[in-house]
Backbone as JSON, one array per atom type, in Angstrom:
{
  "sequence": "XXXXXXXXXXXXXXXXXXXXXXXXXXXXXXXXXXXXXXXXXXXXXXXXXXXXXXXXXXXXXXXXXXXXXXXXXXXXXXXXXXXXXXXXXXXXXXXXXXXXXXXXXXXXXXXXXXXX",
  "N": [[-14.05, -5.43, -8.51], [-12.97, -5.03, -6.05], [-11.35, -7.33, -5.43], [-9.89, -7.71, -7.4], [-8.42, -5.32, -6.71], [-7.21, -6.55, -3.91], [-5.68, -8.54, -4.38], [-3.71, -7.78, -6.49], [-2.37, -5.53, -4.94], [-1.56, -7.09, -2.98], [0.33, -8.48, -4.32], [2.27, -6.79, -5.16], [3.4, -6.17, -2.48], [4.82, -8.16, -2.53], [3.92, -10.78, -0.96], [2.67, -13.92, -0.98], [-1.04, -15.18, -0.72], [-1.04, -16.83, 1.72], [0.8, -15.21, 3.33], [-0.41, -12.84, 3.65], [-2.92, -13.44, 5.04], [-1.95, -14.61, 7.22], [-1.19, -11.84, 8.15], [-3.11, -10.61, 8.59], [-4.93, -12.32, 10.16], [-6.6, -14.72, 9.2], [-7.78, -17.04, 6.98], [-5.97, -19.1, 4.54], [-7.72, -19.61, 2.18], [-9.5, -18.03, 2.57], [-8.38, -15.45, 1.74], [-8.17, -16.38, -0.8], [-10.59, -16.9, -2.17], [-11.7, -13.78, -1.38], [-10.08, -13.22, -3.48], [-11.09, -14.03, -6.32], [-13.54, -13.16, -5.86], [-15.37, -14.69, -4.46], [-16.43, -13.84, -2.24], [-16.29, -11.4, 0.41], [-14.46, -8.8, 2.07], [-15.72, -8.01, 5.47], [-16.27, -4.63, 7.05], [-14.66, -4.04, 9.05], [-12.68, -5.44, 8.27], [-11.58, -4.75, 5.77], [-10.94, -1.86, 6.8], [-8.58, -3.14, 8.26], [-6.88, -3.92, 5.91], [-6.65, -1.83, 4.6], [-4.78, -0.28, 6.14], [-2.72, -1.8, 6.43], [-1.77, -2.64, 3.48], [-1.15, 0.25, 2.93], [-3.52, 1.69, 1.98], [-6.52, 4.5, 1.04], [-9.64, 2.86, 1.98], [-11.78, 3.54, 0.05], [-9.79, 3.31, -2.48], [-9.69, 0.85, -2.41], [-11.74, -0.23, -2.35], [-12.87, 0.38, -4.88], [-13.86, 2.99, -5.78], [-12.34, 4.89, -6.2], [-9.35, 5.78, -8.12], [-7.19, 6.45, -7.7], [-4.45, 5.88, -6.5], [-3.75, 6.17, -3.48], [-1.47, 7.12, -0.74], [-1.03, 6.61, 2.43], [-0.2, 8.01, 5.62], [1.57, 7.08, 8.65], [0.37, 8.34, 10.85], [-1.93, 9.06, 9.64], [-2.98, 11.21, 8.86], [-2.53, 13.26, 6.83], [-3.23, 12.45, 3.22], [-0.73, 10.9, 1.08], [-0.4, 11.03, -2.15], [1.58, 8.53, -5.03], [3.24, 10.18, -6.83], [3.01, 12.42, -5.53], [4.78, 11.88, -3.5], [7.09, 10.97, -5.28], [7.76, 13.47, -6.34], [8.49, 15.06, -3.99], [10.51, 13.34, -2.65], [12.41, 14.18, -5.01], [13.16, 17.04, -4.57], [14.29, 16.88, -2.19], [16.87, 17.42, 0.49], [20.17, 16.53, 1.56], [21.21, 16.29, 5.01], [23.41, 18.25, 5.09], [22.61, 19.98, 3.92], [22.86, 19.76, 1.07], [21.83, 19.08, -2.58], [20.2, 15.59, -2.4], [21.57, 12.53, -3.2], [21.15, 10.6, -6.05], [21.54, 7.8, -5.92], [20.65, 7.79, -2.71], [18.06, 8.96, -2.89], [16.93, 6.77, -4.56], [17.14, 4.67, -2.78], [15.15, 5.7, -0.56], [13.15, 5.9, -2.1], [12.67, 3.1, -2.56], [12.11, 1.98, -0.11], [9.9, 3.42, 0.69], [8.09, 2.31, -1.4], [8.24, -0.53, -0.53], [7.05, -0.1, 2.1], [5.13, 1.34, 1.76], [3.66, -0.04, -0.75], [3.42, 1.21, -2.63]],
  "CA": [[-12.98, -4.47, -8.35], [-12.07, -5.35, -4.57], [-10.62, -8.28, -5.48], [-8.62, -7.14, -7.62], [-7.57, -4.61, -6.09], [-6.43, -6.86, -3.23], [-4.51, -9.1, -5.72], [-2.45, -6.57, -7.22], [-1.82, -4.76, -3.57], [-0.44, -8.72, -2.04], [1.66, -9.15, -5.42], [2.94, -6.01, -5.31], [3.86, -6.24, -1.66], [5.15, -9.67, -2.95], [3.45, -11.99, -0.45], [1.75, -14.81, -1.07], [-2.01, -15.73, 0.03], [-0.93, -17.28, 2.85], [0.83, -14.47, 3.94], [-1.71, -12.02, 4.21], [-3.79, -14.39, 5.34], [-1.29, -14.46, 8.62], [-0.92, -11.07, 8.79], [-4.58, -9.87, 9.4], [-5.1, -13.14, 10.64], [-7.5, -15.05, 8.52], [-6.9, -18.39, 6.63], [-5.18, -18.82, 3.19], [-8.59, -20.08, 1.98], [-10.6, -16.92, 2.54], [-8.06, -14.89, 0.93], [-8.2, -16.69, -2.34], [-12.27, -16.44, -2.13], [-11.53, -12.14, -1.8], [-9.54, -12.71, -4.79], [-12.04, -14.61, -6.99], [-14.69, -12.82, -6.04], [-16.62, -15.55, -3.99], [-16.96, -13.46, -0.61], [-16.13, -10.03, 0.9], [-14.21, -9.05, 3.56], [-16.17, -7.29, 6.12], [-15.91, -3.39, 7.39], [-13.84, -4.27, 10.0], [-10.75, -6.65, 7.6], [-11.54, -3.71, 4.97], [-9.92, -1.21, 7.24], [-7.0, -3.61, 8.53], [-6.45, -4.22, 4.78], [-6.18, -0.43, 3.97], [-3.98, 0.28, 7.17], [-1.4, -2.82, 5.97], [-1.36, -1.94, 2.21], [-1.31, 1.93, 3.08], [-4.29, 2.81, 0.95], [-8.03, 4.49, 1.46], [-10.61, 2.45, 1.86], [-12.09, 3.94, -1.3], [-9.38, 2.81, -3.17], [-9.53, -0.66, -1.98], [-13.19, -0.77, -3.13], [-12.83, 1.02, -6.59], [-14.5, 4.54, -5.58], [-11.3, 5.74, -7.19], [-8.16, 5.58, -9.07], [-6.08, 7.3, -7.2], [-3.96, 5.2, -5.04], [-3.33, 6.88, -2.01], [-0.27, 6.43, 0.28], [-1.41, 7.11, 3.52], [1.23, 7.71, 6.63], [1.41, 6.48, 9.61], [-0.64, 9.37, 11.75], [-3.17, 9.1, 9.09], [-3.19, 12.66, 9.12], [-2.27, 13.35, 5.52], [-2.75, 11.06, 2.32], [-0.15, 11.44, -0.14], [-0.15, 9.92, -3.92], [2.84, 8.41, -5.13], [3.6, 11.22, -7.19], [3.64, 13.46, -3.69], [6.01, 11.38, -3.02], [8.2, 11.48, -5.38], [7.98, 15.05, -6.26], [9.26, 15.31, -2.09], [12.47, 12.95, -3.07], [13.4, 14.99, -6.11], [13.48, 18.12, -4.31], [15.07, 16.52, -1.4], [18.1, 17.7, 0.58], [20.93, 16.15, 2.35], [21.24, 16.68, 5.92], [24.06, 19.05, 5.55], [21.92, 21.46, 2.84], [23.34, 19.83, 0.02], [20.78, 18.03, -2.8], [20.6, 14.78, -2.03], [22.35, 11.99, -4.03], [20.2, 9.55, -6.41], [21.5, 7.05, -4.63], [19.72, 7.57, -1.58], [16.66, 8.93, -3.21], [16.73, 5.47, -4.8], [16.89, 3.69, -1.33], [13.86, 6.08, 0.18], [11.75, 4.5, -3.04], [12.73, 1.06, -2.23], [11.48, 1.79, 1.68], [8.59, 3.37, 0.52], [7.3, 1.16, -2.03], [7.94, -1.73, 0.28], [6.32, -0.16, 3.01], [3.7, 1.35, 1.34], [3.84, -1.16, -1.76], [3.21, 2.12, -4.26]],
  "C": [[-12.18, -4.74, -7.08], [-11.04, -6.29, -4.78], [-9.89, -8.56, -6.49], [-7.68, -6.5, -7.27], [-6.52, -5.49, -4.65], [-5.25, -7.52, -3.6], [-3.7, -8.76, -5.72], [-1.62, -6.08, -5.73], [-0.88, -6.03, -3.27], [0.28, -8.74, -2.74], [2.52, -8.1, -5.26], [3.81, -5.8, -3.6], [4.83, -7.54, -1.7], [4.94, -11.08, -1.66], [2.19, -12.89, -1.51], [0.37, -14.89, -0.69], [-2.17, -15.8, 1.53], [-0.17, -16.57, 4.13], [0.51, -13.47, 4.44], [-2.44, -12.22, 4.84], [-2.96, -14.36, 7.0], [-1.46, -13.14, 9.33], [-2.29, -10.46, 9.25], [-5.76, -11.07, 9.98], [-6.66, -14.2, 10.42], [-7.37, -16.95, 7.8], [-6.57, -18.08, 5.09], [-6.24, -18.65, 2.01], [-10.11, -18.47, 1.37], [-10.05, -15.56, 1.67], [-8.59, -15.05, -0.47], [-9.84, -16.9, -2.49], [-12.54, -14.9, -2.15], [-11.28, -12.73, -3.29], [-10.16, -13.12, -5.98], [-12.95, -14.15, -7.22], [-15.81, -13.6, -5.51], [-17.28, -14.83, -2.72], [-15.72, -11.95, -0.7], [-15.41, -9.85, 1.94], [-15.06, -8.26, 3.88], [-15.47, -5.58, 6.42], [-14.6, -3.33, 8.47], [-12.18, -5.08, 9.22], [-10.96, -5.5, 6.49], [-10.54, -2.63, 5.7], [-8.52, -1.34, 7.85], [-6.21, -3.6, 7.02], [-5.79, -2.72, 4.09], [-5.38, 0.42, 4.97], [-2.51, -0.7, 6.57], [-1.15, -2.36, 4.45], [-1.01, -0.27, 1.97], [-2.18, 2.57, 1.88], [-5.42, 3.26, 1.48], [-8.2, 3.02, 0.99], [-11.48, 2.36, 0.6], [-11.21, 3.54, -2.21], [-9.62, 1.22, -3.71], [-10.96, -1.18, -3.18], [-13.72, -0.28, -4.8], [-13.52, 1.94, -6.79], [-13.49, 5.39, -6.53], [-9.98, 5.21, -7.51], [-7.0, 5.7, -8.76], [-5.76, 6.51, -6.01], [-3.06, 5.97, -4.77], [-2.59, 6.56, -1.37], [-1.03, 7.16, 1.58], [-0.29, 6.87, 5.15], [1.0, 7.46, 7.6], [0.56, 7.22, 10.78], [-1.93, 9.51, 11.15], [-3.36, 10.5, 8.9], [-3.04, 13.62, 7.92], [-2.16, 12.37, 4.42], [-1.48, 12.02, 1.07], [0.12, 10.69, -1.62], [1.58, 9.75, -4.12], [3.5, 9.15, -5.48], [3.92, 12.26, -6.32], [4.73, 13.19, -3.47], [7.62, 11.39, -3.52], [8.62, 12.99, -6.16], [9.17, 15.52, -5.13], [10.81, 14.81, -2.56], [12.95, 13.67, -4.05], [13.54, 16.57, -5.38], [14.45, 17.95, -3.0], [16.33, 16.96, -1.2], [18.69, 16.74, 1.15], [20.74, 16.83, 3.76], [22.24, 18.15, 5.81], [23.9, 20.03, 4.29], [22.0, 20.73, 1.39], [21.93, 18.91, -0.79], [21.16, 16.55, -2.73], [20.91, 13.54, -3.0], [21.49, 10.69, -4.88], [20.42, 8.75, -5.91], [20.44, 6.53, -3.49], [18.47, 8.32, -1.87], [15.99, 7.95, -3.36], [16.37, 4.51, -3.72], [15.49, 4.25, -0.42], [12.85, 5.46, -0.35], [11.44, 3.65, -2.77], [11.94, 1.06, -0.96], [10.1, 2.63, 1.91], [7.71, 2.38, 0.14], [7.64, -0.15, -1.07], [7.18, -1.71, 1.35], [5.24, 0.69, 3.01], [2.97, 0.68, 0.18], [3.1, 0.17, -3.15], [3.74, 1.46, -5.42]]
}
């Protein structure tokens, strides 16, 4: 399940191997051994992995289903659906609702930077 789950998370962030592999600073090598299923990351690249993809921990490892967006204070998780529940009710700054448009562009800068 992990290694799937990491899979799916890198594609969907649309890096490569080798760029994951940079960013939590590992080699390209050890990635594609997660993703196979030959080796594990440790407790320690488990929680960089679920701080960079923005999910639990529990997700990561297949405790559950429910992928979790988690924000930057850590202080609340919210499912994607939270999320976009929040943009459809969404206002404009100056009261008004706010324009699909730029609901559309909050998606895009979510899902890229939480890869929902």
């Amino acid at each position: 399940m992990l290694n799937n789950r990491i899979k799916s998370l890198r594609k969907e962030m649309g890096w490569t191997q080798n760029d994951l592999a940079t960013k939590i600073n590992v080699s390209q090598q050890t990635i594609g051994s997660w993703e196979v299923g030959r080796a594990e990351p440790n407790s320690e690249v488990l929680i960089k992995l679920s701080e960079l993809f923005g999910v639990t921990v529990d997700y990561l490892l297949g405790k559950t289903d429910k992928k979790q967006i988690i924000n930057e204070d850590n202080k609340k998780e919210y499912t994607a659906t939270d999320l976009d529940k929040m943009l459809d009710n969404a206002m404009s700054f100056d009261g008004e609702p706010m324009s699909d448009h730029d609901r559309e562009v909050i998606r895009a800068y979510l899902k890229g930077k939480y890869g929902k």
